[in-house]
C-alpha positions in Angstrom: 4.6 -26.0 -25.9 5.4 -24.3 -28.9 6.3 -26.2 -32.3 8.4 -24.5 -35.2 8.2 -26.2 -38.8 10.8 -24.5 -40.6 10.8 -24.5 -44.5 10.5 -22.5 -47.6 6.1 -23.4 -47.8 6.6 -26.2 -49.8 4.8 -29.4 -50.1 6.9 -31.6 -47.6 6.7 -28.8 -45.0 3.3 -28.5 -45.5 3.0 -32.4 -44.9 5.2 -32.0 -41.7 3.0 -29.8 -40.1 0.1 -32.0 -41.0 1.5 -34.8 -39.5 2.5 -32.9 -36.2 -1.1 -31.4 -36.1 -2.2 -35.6 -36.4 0.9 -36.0 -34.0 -0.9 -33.6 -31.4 -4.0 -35.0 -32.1 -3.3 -38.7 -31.5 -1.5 -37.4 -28.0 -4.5 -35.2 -26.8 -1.9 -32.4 -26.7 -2.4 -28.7 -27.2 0.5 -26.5 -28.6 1.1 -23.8 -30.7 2.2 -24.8 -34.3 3.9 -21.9 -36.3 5.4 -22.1 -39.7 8.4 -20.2 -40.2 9.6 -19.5 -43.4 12.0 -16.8 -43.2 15.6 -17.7 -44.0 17.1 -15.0 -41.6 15.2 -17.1 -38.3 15.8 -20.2 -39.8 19.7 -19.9 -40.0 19.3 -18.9 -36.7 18.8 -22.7 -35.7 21.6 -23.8 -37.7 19.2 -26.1 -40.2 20.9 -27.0 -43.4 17.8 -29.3 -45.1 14.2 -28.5 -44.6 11.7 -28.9 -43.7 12.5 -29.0 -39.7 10.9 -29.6 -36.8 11.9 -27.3 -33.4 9.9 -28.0 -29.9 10.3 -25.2 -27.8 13.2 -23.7 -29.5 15.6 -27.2 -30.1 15.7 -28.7 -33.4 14.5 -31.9 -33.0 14.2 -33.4 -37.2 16.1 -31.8 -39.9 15.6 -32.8 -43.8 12.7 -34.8 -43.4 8.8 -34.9 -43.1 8.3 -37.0 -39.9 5.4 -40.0 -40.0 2.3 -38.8 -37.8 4.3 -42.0 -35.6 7.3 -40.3 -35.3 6.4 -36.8 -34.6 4.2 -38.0 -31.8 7.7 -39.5 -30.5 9.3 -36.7 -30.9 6.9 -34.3 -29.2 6.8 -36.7 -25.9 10.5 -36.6 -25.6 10.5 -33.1 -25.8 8.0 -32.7 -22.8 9.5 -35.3 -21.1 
């Protein structure tokens, strides 16, 4: 599994990947967690509010830093 937070480096991005990292945690999950900050890739995905969270390569949260709760949510679905 491999799980995108796209964002500029700030401070909410920063907390979504913390929560996904908790996320994974909580789920006894392994996956690869990359930040990507470059505009160029990010428009790629169509995201107009950051930070955002992709699992294997669909957007899954725009424009908002998921609870540890919700991320987890988010990451079974996409496995599902």
């Amino acid at each position: 599994m491999r799980i995108e937070i796209l964002g500029s480096g700030c401070a909410r991005c920063h907390g979504l990947e913390a929560n996904v990292r908790k996320a994974l945690e909580m789920l006894g999950k392994d996956a690869e967690v990359v930040d990507v900050t470059d505009m160029q890739q990010i428009m790629t995905y169509g995201v107009m509010s950051m930070p955002a969270l992709v699992i294997d390569g669909k957007v899954v949260s725009a424009g908002r830093v998921l609870s540890p709760e919700e991320a987890k949510k988010s990451i079974v679905g996409a496995s599902a």
